[in-house]
SERO-4910 file (N, C-alpha, C, O; in steps of 0.05 Angstrom, whole numbers):
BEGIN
 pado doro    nc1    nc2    nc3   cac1   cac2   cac3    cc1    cc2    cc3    oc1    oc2    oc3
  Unk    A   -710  -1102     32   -714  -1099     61   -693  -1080     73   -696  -1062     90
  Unk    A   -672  -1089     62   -650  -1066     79   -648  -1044     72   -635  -1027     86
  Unk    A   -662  -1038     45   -666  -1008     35   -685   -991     47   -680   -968     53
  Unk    A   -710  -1005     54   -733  -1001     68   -722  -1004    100   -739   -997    117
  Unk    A   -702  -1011    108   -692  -1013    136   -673   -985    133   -676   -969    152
  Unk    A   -659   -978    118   -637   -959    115   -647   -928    124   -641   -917    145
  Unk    A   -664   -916    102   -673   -884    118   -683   -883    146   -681   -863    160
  Unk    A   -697   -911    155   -706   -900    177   -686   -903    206   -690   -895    229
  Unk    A   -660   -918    190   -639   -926    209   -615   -902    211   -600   -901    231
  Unk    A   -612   -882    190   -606   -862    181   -617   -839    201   -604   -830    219
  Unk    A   -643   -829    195   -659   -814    206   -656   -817    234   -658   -794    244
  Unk    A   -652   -837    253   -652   -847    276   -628   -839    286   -627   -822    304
  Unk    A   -601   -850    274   -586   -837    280   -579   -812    280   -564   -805    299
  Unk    A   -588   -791    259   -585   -766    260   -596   -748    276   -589   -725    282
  Unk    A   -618   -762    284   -633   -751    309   -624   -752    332   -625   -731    346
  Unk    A   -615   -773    340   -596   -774    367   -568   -759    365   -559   -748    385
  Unk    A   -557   -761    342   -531   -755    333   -544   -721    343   -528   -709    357
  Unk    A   -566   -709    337   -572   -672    338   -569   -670    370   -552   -660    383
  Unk    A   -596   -685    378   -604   -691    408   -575   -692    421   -570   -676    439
  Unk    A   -559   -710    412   -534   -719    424   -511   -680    429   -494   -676    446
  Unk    A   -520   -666    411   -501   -648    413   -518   -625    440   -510   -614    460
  Unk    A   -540   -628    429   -559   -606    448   -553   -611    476   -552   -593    494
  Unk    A   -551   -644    479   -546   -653    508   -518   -652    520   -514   -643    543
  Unk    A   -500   -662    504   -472   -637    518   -473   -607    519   -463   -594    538
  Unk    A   -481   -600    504   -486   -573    516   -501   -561    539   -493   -540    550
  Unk    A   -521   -573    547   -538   -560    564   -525   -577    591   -523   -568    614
  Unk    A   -514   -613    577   -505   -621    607   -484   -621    612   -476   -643    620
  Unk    A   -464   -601    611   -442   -593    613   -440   -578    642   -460   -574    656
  Unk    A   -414   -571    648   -410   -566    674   -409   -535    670   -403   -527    647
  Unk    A   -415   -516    688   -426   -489    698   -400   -478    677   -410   -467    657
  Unk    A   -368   -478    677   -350   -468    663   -349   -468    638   -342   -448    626
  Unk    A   -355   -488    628   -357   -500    598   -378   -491    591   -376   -479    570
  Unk    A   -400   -490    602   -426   -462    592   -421   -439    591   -422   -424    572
  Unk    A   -415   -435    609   -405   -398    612   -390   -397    586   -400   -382    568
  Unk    A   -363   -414    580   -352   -414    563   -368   -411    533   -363   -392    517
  Unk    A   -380   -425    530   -398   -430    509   -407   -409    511   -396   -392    498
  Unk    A   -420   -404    520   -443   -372    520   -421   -353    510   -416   -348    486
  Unk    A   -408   -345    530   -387   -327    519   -381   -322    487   -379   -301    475
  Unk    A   -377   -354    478   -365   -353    449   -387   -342    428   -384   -328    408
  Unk    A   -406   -351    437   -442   -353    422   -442   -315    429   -446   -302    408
  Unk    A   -440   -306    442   -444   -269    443   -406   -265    429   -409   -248    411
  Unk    A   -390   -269    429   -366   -260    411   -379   -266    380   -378   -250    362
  Unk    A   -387   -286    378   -396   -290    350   -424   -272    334   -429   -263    311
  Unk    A   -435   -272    355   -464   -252    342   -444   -228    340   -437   -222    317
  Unk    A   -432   -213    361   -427   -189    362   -406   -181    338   -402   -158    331
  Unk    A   -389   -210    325   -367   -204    304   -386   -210    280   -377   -198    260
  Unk    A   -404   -221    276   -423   -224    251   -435   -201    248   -437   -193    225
  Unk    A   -445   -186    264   -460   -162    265   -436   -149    261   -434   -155    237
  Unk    A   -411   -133    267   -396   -115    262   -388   -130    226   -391   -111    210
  Unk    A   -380   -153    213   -375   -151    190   -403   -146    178   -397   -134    157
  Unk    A   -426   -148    179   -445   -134    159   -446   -106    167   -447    -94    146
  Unk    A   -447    -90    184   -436    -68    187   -414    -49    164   -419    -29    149
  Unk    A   -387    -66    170   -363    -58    159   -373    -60    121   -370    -45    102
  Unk    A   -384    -89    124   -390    -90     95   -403    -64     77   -396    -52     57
  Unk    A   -429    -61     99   -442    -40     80   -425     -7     82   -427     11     65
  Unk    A   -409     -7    107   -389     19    109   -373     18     82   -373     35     65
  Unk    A   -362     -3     82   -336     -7     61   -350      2     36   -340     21     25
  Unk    A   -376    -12     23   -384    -18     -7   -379     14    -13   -365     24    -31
  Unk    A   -399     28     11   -412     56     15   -394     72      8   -397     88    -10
  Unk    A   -374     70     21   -349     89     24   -332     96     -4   -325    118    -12
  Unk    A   -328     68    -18   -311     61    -43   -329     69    -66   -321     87    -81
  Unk    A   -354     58    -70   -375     72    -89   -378    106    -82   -379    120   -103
  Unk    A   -379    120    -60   -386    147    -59   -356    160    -68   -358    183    -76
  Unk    A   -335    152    -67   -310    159    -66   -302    160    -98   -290    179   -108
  Unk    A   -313    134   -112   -304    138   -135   -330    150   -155   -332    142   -178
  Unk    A   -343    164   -148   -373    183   -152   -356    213   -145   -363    232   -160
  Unk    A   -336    217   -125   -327    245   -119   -308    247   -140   -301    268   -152
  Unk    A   -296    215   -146   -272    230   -157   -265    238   -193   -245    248   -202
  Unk    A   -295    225   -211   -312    228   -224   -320    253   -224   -318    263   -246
  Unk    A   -330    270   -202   -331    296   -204   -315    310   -210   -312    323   -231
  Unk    A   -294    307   -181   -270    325   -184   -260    329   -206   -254    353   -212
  Unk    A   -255    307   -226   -240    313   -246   -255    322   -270   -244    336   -287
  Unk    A   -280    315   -271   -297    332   -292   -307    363   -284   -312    379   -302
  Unk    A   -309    368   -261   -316    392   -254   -298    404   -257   -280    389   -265
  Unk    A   -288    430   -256   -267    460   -261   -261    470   -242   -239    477   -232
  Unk    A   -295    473   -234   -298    495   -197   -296    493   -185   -319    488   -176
  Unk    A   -276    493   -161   -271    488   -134   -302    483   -117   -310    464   -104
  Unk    A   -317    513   -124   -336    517   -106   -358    494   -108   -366    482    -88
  Unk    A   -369    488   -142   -385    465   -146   -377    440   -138   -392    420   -136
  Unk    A   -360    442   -134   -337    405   -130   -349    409    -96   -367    393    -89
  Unk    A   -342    423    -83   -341    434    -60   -366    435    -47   -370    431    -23
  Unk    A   -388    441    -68   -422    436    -56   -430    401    -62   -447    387    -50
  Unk    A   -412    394    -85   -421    373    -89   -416    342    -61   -429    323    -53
  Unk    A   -385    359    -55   -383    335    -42   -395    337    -13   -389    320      3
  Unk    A   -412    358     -6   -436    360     24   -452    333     12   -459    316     30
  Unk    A   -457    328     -7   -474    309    -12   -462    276    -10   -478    257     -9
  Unk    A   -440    273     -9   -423    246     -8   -416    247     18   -396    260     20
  Unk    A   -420    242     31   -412    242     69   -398    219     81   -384    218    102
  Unk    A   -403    198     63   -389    171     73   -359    164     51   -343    145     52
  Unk    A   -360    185     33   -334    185     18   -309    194     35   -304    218     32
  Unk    A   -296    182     50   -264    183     45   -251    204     30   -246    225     41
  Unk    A   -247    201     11   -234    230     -7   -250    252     -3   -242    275      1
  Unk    A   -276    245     -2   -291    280    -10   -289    295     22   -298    318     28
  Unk    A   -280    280     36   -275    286     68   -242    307     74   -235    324     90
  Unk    A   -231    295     52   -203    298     54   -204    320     36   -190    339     43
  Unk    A   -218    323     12   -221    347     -4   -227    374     12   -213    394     13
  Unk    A   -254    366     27   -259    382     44   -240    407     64   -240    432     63
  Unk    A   -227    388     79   -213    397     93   -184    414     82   -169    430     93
  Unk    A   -187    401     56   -157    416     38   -176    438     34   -174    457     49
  Unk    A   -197    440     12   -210    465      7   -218    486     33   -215    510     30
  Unk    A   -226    478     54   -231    503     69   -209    519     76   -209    544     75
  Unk    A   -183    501     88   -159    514     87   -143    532     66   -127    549     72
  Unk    A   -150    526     42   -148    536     26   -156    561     20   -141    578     10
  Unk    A   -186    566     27   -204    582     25   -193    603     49   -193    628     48
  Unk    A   -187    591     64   -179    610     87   -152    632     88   -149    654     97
  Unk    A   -130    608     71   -108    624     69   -112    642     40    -96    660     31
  Unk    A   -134    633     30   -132    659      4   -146    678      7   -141    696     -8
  Unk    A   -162    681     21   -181    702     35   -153    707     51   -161    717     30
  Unk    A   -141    709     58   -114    724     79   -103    735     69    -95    756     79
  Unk    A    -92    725     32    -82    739     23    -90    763     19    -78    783     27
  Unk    A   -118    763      5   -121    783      3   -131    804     12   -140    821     -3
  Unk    A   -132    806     41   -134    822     55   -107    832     63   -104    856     68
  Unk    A    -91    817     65    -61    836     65    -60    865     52    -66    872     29
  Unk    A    -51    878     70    -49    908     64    -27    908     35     -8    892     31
  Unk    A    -33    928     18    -18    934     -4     16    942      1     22    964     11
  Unk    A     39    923     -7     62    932      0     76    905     24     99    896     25
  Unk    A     53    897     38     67    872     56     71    850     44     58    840     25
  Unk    A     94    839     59    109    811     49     85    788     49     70    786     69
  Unk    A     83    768     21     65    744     32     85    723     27     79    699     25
  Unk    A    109    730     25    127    704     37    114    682     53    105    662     43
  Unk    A    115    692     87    107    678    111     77    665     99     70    643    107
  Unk    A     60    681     79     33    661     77     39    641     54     28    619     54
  Unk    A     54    646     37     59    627     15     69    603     26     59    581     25
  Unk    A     94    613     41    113    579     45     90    567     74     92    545     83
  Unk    A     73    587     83     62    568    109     32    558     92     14    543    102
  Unk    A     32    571     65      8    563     56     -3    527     55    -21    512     63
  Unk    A     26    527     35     23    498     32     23    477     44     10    457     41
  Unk    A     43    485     62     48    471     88     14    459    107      5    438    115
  Unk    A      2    490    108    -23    480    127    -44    462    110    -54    441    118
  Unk    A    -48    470     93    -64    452     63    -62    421     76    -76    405     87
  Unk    A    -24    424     64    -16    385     68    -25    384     94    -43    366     94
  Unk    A    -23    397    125    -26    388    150    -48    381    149    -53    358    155
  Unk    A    -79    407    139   -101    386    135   -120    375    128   -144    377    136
  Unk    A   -105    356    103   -103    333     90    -98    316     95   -110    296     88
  Unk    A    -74    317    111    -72    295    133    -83    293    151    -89    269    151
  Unk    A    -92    302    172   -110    304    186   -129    288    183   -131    269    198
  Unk    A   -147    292    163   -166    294    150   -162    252    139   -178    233    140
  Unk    A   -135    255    129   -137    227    127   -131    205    148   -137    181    147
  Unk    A   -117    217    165   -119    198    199   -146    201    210   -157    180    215
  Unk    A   -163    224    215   -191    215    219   -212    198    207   -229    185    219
  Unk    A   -206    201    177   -218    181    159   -220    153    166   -240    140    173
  Unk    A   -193    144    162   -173    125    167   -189    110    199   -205     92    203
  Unk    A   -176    126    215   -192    123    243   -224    109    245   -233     91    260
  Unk    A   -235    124    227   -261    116    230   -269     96    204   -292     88    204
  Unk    A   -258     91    192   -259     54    181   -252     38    197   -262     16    199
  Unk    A   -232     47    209   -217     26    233   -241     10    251   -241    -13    258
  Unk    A   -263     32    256   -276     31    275   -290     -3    282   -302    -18    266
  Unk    A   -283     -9    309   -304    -43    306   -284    -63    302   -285    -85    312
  Unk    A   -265    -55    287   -243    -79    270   -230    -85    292   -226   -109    296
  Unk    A   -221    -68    311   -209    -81    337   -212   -108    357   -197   -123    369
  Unk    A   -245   -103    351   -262   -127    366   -265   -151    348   -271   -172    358
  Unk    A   -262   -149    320   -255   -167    302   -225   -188    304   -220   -211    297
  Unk    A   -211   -168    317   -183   -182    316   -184   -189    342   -169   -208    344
  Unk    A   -196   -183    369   -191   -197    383   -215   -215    390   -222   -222    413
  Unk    A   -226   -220    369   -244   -244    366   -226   -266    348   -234   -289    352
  Unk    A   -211   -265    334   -196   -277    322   -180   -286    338   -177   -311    340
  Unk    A   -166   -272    352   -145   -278    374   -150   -294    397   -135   -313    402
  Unk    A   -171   -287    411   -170   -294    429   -195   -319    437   -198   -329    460
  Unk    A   -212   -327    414   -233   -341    417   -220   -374    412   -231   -392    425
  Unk    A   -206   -380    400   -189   -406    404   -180   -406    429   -170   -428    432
  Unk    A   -179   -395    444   -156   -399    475   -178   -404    494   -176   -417    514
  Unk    A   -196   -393    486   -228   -387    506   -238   -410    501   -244   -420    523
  Unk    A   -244   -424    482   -248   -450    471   -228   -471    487   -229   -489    504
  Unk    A   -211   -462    473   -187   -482    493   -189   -489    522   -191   -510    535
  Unk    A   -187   -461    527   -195   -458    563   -221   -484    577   -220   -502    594
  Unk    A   -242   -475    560   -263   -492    558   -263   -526    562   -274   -540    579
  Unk    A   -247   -533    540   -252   -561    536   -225   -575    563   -226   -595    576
  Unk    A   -203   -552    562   -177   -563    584   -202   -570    600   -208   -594    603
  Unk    A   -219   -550    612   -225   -555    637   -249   -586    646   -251   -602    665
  Unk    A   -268   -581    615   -282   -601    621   -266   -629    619   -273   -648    633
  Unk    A   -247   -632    603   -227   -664    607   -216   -657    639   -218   -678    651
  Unk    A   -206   -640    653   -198   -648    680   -227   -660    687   -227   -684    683
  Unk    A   -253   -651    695   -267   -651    707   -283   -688    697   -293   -703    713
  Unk    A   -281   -691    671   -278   -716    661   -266   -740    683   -276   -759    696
  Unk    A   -234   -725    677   -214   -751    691   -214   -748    727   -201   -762    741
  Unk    A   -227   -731    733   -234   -725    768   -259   -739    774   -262   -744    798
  Unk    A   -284   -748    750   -295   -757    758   -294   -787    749   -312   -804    753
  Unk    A   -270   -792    737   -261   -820    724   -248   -835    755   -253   -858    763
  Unk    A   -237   -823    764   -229   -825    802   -254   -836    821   -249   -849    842
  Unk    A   -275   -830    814   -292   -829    830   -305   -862    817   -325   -873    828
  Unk    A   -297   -870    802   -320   -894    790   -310   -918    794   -290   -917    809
  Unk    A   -318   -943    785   -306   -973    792   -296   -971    762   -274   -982    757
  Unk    A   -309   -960    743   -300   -963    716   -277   -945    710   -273   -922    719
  Unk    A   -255   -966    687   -232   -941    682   -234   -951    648   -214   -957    636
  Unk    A   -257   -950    635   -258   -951    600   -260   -920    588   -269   -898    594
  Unk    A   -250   -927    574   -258   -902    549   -297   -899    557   -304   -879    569
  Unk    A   -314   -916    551   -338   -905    555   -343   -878    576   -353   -856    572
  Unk    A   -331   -893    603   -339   -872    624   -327   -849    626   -330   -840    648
  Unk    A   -308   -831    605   -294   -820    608   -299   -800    577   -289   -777    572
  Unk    A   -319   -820    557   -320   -808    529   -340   -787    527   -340   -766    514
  Unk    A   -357   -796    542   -384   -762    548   -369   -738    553   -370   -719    537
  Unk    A   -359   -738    569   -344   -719    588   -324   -699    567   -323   -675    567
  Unk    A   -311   -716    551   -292   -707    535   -312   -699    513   -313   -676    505
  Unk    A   -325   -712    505   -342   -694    473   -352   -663    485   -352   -641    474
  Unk    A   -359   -670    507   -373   -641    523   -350   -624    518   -355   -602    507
  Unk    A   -329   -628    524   -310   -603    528   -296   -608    502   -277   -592    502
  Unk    A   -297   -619    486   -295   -609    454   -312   -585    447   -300   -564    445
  Unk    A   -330   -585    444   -349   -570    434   -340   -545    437   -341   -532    416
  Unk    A   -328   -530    462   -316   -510    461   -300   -495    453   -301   -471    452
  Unk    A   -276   -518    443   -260   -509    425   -268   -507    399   -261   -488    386
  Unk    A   -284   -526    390   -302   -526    362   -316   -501    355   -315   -489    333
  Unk    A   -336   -491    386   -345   -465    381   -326   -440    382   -334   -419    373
  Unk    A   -295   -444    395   -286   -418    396   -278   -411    363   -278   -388    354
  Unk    A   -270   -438    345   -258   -439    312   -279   -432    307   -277   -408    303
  Unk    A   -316   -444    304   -327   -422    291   -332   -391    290   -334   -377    270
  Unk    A   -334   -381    323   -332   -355    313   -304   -338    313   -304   -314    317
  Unk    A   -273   -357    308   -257   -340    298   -248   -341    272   -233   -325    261
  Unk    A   -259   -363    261   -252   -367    228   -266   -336    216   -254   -316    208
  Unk    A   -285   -340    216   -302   -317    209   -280   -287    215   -262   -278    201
  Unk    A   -289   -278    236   -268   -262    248   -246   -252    231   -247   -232    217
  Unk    A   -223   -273    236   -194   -266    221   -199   -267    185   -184   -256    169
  Unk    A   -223   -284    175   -226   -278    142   -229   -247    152   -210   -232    154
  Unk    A   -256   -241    158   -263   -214    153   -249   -190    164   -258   -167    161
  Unk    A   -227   -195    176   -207   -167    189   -194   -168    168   -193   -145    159
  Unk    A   -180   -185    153   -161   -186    131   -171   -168    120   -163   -145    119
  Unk    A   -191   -179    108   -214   -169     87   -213   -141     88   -209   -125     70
  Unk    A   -217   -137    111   -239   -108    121   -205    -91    121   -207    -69    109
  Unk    A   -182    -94    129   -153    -80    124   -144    -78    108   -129    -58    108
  Unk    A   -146    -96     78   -137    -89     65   -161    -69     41   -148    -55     26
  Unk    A   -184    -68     37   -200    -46     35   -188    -24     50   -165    -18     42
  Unk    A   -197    -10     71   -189      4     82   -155     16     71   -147     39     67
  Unk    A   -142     -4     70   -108      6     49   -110     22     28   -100     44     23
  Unk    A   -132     -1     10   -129     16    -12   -150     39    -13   -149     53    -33
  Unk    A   -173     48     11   -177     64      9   -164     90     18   -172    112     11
  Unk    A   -142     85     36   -122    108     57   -102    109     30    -96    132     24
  Unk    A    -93     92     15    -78    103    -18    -98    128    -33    -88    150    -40
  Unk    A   -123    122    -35   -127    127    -55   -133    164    -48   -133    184    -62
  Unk    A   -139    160    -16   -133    192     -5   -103    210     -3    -96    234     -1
  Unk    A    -90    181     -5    -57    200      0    -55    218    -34    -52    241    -41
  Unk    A    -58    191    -48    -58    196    -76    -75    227    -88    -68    243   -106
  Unk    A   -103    227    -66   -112    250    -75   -104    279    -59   -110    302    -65
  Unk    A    -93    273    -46    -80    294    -27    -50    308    -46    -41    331    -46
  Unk    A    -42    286    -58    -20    299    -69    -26    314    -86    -13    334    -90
  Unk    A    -58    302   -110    -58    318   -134    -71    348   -129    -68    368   -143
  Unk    A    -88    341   -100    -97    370    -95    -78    387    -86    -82    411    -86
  Unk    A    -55    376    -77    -39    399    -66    -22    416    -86    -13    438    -82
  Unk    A    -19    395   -112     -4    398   -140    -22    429   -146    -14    452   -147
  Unk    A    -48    420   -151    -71    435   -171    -69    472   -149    -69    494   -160
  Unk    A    -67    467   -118    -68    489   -105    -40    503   -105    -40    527   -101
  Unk    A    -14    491   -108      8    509   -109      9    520   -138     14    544   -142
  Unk    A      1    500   -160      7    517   -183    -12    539   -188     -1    560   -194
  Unk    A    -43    541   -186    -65    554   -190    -70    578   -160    -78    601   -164
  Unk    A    -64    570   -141    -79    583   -124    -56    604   -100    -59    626    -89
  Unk    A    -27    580    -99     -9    599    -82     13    600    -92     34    593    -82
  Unk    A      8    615   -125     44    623   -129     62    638   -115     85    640   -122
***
């Protein structure tokens, strides 16, 4: 009998226990909603930027290590050079880029120098503009992984306090209307307070999420801003010895 009494005493409770959450929420006071709402659009909008970042990131690291696979099997500046028009979301082949056209530019200078003039001033400023951009090239990169992660971190930051904010207010509004009653129990005072829990509950769910995935999403991004410094140096190695003695 009590087994046959048990699921449906189970079930009963869980139903009210759901019902029970739906109804602090909706009967909550005008602040504590707003609040809520608020948290509910921080959360869609930080779930949507990490699948975003996700597919940027995979994109970026797979096309990058596809360039750099080339680079080193290829010979030809120029083929390396058509190849990577085709990798657009690679990081390095961005940074290649910008080394090769400069490149292209100051060697076409050379040789147009009249027969007899100094290329001192193009040699030592050769290299120089190459590294400038390369770098460049890798602060824009850089820049634009960044992109979105800002709103990640101050979703992390700032959605516990917003929560907080939330629930402080619905316990005043609790114990203001605990003033107003003949009753002074925990009952008349325990609705009031679960309501303005919830807010803080909802600001931890959408910042847990949040601060995993900024971690996440910075330290990617590291090792992909290494793996451009890294290639910036070897291209600059391959262009002083081959291209501007």
């Amino acid at each position: 009998m009590f087994l046959a009494f048990a699921p449906a005493a189970f079930a009963q409770v869980e139903g009210v226990r759901q019902e029970g959450v739906v109804d602090m929420v909706t009967g909550s006071g005008p602040v504590v909603q707003a609040v809520l709402y608020l948290l509910i659009l921080f959360s869609i909008f930080a779930w949507a930027i990490i699948f975003y970042k996700m597919r940027q990131v995979r994109v970026a690291r797979r096309q990058s290590a596809r360039f750099i696979e080339i680079f080193w099997d290829t010979k030809n500046l120029t083929s390396i050079h058509t190849a990577s028009q085709e990798l657009k979301e690679s990081p390095v082949a961005q940074v290649f880029r910008a080394g090769y056209q400069e490149l292209v530019r100051l060697t076409r200078a050379r040789r147009q120098n009249a027969p007899g003039e100094s290329t001192e001033d193009t040699d030592l400023g050769g290299i120089d503009n190459v590294d400038r951009a390369m770098k460049r090239a890798i602060r824009q990169e850089v820049t634009r992984l960044e992109k979105a992660l800002t709103f990640l971190a101050t979703t992390a930051s700032s959605a516990p306090f917003i929560g907080l904010f939330g629930t402080v207010w619905g316990i005043m509004n609790a114990f203001r209307g605990l003033s107003t009653t003949h009753s002074s129990s925990i009952q008349a005072v325990a609705p009031g307070i679960a309501e303005a829990l919830i807010a803080t509950a909802t600001g931890l769910v959408a910042a847990i999420p949040a601060v995993i995935a900024y971690n996440h999403f910075a330290r990617q991004i590291r090792v992909l801003s290494a793996e451009m410094e890294n290639f910036s140096s070897e291209f600059l190695n391959i262009a002083e010895r081959h291209f501007l003695k």
